[in-house]
N, C-alpha and C positions, 0 to 999 in steps of 0.2 A: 364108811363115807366115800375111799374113793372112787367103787365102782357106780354110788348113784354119780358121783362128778364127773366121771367117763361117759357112761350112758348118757347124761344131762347135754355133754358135749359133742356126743353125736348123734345125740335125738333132738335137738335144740328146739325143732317145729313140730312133735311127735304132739298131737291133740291130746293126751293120757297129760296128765297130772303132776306128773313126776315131779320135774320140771319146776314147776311152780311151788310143789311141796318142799325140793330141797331148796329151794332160794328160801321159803317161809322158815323153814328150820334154821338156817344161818343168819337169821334177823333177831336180836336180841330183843327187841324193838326197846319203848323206853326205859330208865329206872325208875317209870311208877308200875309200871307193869307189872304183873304179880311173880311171871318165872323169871322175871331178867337175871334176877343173882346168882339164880341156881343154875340157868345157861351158862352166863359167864363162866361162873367155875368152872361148866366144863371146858368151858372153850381156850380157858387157860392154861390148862393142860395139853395143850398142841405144841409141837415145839415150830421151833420160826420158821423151816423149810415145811412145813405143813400149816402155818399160817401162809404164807407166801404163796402155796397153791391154791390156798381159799383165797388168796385175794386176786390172784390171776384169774380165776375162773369166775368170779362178782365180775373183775372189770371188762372181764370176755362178752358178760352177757348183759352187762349196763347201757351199751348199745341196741340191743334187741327189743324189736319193737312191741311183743308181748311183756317180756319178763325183765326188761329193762326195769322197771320202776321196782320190782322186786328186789334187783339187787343192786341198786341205787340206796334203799333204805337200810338194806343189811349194813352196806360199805358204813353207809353216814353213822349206822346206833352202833358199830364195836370193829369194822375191819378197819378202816383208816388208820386210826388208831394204833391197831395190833401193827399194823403194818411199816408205821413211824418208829415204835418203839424196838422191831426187832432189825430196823437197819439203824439207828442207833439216833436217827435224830432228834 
């Protein structure tokens, strides 16, 4: 994962797919959704300095006027979250 988030971050307007695919990967989207649980797990398994890079690099691109709304929905279905709990509030 983190060389698509490097390349992601310095190919941010690259027209290829990428891009948009790892923002779709990092979207749990909701708990009626059929893989949400089985993401989660994975995603549980991240420790807090690698949640904190996934959440830096959502909020990097939550402004971006393509992929913005991609990781806008990530953050909202599972990073905020991760992100609360592992600075402890």
């Amino acid at each position: 994962m983190p060389a698509y988030l490097i390349w992601n971050l310095q190919n941010s307007d690259s027209p290829e797919y990428a891009g948009e695919s790892i923002l779709l990967a990092l979207n749990l989207g909701t708990s009626n959704e059929m893989l949400h649980e089985f993401r989660k797990s994975k995603f549980n398994q991240l420790t807090p300095a690698q949640n904190e890079a996934v959440l830096r690099f959502l909020y990097h691109f939550s402004d971006h006027p393509a992929l913005g709304e991609l990781a806008d929905a990530a953050l909202v279905n599972y990073w905020i979250d991760q992100g609360v709990r592992s600075s402890g509030r």
